[in-house]
C-alpha positions as CSV (number, residue, x, y, z in Angstrom):
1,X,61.2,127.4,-51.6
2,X,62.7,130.1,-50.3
3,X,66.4,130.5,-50.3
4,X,68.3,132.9,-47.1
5,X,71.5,134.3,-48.7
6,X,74.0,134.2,-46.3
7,X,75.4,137.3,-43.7
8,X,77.5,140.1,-45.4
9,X,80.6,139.9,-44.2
10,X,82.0,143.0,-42.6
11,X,84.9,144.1,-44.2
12,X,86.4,147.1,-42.6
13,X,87.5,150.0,-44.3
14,X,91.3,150.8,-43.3
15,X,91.7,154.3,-43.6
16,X,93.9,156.4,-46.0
17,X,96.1,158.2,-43.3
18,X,96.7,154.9,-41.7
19,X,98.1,152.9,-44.8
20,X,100.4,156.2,-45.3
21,X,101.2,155.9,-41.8
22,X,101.8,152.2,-42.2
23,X,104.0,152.6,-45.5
24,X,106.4,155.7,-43.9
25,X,106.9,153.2,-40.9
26,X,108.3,150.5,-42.8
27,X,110.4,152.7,-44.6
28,X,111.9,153.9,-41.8
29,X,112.2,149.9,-40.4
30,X,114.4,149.6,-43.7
31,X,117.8,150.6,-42.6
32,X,117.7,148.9,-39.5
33,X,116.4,145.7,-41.4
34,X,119.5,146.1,-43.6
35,X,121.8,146.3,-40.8
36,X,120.4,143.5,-39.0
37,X,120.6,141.1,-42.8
38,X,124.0,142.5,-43.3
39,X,126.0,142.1,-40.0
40,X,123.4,139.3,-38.4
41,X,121.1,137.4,-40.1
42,X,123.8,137.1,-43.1
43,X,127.1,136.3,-41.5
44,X,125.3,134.0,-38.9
45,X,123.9,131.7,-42.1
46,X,127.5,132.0,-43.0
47,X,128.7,130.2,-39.5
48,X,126.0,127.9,-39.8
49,X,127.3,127.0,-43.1
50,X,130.8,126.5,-41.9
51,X,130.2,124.3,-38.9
52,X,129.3,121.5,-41.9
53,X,132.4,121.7,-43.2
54,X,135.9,121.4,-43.0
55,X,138.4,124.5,-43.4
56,X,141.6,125.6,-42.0
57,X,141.0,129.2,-43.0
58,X,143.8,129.0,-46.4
59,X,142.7,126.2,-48.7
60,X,139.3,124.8,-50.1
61,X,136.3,124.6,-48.0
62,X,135.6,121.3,-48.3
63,X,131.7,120.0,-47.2
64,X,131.5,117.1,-44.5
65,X,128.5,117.0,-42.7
66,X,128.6,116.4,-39.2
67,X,132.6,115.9,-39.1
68,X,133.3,119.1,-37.6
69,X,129.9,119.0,-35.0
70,X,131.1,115.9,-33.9
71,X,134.5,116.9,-32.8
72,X,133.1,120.4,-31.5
73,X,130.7,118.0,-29.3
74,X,133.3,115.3,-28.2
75,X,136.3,118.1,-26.9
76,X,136.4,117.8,-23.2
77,X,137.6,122.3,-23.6
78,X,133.8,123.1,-24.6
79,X,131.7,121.9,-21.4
80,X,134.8,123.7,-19.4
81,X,134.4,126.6,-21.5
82,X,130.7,126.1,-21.4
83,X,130.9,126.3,-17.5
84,X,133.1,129.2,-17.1
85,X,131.1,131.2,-19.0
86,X,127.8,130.2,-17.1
87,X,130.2,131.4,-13.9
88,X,131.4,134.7,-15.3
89,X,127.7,135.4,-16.2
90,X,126.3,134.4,-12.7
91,X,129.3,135.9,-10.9
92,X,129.0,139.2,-13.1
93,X,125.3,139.7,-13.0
94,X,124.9,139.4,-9.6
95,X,127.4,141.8,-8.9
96,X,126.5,144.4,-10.9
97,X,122.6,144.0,-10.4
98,X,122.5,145.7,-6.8
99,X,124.9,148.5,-7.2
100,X,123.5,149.3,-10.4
101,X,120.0,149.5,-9.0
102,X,121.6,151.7,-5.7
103,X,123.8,153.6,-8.0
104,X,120.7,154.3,-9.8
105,X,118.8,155.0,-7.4
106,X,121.1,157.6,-5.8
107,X,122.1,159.5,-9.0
108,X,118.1,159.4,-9.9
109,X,117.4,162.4,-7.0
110,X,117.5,165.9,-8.7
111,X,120.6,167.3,-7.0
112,X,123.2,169.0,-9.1
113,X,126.1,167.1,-7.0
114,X,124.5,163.9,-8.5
115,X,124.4,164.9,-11.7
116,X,127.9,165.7,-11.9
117,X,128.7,162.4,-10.3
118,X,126.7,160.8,-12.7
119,X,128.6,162.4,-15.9
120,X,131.9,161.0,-13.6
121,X,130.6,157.7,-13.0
122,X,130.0,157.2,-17.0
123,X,133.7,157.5,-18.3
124,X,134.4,153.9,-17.6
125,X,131.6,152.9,-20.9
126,X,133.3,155.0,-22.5
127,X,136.9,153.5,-22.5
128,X,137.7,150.0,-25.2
129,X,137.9,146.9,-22.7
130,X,141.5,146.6,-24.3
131,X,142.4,149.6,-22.8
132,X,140.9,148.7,-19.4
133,X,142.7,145.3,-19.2
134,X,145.8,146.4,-20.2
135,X,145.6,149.0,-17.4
136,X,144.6,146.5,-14.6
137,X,147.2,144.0,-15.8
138,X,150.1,146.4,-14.9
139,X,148.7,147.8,-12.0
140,X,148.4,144.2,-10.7
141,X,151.8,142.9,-11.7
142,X,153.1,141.8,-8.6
143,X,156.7,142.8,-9.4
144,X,155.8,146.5,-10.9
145,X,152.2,146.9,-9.9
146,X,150.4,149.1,-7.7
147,X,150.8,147.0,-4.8
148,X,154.7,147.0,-4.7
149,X,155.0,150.7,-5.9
150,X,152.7,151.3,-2.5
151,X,154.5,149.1,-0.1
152,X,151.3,147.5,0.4
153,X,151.6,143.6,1.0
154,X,147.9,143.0,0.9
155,X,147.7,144.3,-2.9
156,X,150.9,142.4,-3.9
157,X,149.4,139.5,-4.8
158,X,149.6,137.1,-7.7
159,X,146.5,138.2,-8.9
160,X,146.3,136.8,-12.7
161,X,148.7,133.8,-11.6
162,X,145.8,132.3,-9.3
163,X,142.7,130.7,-10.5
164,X,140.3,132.1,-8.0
165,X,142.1,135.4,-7.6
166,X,142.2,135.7,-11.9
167,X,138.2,134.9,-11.4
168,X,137.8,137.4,-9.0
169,X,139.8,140.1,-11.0
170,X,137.7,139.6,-14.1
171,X,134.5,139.7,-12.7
172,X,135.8,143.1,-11.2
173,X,136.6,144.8,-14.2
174,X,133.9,143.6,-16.1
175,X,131.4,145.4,-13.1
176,X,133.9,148.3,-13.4
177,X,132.8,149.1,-16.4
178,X,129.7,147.8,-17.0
179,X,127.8,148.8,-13.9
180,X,127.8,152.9,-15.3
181,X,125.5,151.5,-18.3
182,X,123.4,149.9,-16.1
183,X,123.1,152.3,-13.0
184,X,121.9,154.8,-16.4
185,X,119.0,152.5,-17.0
186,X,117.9,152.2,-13.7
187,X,117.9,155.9,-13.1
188,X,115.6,156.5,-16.0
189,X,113.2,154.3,-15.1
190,X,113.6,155.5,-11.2
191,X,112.4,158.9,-12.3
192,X,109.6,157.5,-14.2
193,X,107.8,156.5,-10.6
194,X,104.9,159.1,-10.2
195,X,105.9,160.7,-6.8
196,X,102.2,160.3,-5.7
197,X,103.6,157.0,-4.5
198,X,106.3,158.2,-2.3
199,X,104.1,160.7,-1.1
200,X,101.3,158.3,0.0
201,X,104.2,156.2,1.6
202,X,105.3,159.1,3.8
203,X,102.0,159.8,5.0
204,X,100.6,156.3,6.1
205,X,104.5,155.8,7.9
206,X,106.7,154.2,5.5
207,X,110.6,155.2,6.5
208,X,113.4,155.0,3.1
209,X,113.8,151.4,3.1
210,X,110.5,150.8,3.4
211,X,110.0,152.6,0.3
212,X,112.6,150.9,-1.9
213,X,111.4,147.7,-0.8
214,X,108.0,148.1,-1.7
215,X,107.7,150.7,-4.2
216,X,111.0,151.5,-5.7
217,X,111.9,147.4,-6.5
218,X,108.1,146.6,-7.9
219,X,108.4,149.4,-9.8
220,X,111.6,148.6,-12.1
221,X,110.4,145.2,-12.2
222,X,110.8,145.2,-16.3
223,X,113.9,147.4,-15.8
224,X,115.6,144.8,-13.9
225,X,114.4,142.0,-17.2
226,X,115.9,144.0,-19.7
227,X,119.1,145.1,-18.0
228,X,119.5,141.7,-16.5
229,X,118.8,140.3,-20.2
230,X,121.7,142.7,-20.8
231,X,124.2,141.5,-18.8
232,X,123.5,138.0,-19.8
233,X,123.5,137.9,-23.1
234,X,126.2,140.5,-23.3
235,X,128.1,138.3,-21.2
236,X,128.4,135.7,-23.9
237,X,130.5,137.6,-26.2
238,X,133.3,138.9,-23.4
239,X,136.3,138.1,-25.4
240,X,139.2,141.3,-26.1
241,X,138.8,141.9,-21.7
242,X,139.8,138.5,-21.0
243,X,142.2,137.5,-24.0
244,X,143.7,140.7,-23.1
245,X,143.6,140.6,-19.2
246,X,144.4,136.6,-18.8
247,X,144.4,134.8,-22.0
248,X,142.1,132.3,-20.7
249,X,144.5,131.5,-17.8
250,X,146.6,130.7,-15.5
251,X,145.5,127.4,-17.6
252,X,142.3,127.7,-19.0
253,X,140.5,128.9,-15.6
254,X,139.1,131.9,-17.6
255,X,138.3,130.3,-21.1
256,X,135.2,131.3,-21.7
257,X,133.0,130.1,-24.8
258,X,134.2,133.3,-27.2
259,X,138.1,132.5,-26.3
260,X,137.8,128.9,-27.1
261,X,135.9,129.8,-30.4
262,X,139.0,132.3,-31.5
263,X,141.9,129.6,-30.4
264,X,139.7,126.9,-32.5
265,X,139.1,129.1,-35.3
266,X,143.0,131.4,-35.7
267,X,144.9,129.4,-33.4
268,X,144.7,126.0,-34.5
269,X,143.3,126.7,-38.0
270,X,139.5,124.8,-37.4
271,X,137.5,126.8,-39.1
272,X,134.4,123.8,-38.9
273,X,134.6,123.6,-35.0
274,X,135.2,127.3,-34.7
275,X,131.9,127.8,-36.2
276,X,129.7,124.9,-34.4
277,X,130.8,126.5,-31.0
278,X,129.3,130.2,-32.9
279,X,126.3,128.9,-33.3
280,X,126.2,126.9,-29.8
281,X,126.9,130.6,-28.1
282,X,123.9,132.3,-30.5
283,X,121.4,129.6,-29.7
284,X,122.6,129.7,-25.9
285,X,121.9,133.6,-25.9
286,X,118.7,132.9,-27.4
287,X,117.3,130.9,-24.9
288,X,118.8,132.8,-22.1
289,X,116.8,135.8,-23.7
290,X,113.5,133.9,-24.2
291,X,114.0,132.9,-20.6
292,X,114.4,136.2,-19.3
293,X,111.3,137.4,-21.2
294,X,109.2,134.8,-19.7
295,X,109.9,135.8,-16.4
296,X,109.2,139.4,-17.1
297,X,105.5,138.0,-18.0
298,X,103.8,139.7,-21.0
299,X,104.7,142.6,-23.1
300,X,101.2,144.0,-22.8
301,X,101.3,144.6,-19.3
302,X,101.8,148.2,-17.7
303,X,105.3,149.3,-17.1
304,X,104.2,150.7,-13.5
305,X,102.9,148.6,-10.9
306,X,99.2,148.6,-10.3
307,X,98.2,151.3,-12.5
């Protein structure tokens, strides 16, 4: 009887320069690893922690379960908060979408003019949102404000006293200065479209709109994920602009998640709510992200449009 060993498996050989290769990379993933265990993964276990206990913040933390979950969960303030942050992220993110794709767009052609307006255009990133809404809240006071100084009746209005008009302010400063950041990434990945494209366009017809419709806009598809994923996620953590600007008023018609989490937490001393409504705003940013990243279809695919 004859016996038929079985196949030899293949093992393939990994070469010697690509474990070293391998190794350096993961030593230089170490300090950013460390950041991200320090000041994420570490202090977000720590909320987690907190939201099953009870805590004003002075004396013993004291473990009981669900107790603090279940008045998170049953406060008529978090759905309201909960909704006016959904608004000031809508309201934001399509404002700030177009004109950073057209501001990006226009400061994307090699001109020196545009270049300079670029560097211009960028100061507002680089100012704290403290600063900004302290500025804007005196030069909207309606008594010493810009619109008295100038005589102008139109712009002497009670701006922060009026629910819509507070809305309308915030979701203008927060496009004041976060459009620059975004109009930067759209310019990059403008310049990255091979002019063969444009070129082609011109030829078979195509006039300028033509060509942002149906070259420039398919091309920053992914741009548009990542800085709408931006403006999204980033718009869950707007707290100094509006505790500065409005303090969550006139009422609470601009309490958004992060305020509500603050005034639970230093305000009124409850540490255990404080910390549900944390972790209800990191898992809330997590699916908004996995959303975003499903629509912008899979990683693998080529940044350019049918090449």
């Amino acid at each position: 009887m004859t016996t038929l060993a079985p196949p030899a498996v293949r093992v393939d050989q990994v070469p010697t320069a690509s474990r070293e290769r391998g190794g350096s990379v993961l030593w230089m993933t170490m300090p950013a690893l460390l950041m991200f265990l320090a000041f994420g993964l570490i202090p977000l276990l720590g909320a987690l922690g907190l939201s099953f206990t009870t805590w004003d913040g002075i004396g013993d933390i004291r473990p009981t379960g669900l107790t603090s979950w279940k008045a998170a969960l049953s406060d008529p303030g978090l759905p309201h908060a909960l909704g006016i942050t959904f608004q000031i992220m809508f309201l934001s993110w399509l404002v700030q979408t177009p004109l950073s794709i057209l501001i990006g767009v226009f400061i994307a052609a090699r001109h020196r003019y545009r270049g300079l307006l670029a560097v211009l255009y960028f100061i507002p990133l680089l100012l704290s949102s403290a600063a900004i809404s302290i500025t804007y809240k005196a030069m909207l006071d309606p008594n010493f404000g810009i619109g008295s100084g100038l005589g102008i009746s139109a712009l002497n209005q009670d701006w922060l006293g009026d629910p819509t008009l507070a809305m309308g302010v915030l979701i203008f400063v927060v496009s004041w200065q976060f459009i620059p950041f975004h109009s930067l990434i759209y310019q990059g990945a403008v310049r990255q479209i091979p002019i063969a494209l444009y070129e082609a366009a011109q030829i078979d017809g195509a006039g300028r709109l033509r060509q942002f419709f149906l070259i420039t806009l398919p091309q920053i598809k992914y741009t548009i994920i990542t800085s709408s994923t931006l403006m999204v996620v980033g718009s869950l953590t707007f707290f100094d602009l509006i505790y500065v600007l409005t303090a969550g008023g006139p009422g609470d018609a601009t309490r958004a998640l992060a305020l509500e989490m603050y005034q639970k937490g230093f305000m009124a001393n409850l540490m255990g709510p404080a910390s549900c409504i944390a972790v209800i705003l990191v898992l809330v940013g997590v699916a908004l992200a996995q959303l975003l990243r499903r629509l912008g279809g899979r990683g693998d695919e080529s940044q350019m449009e049918g090449m």
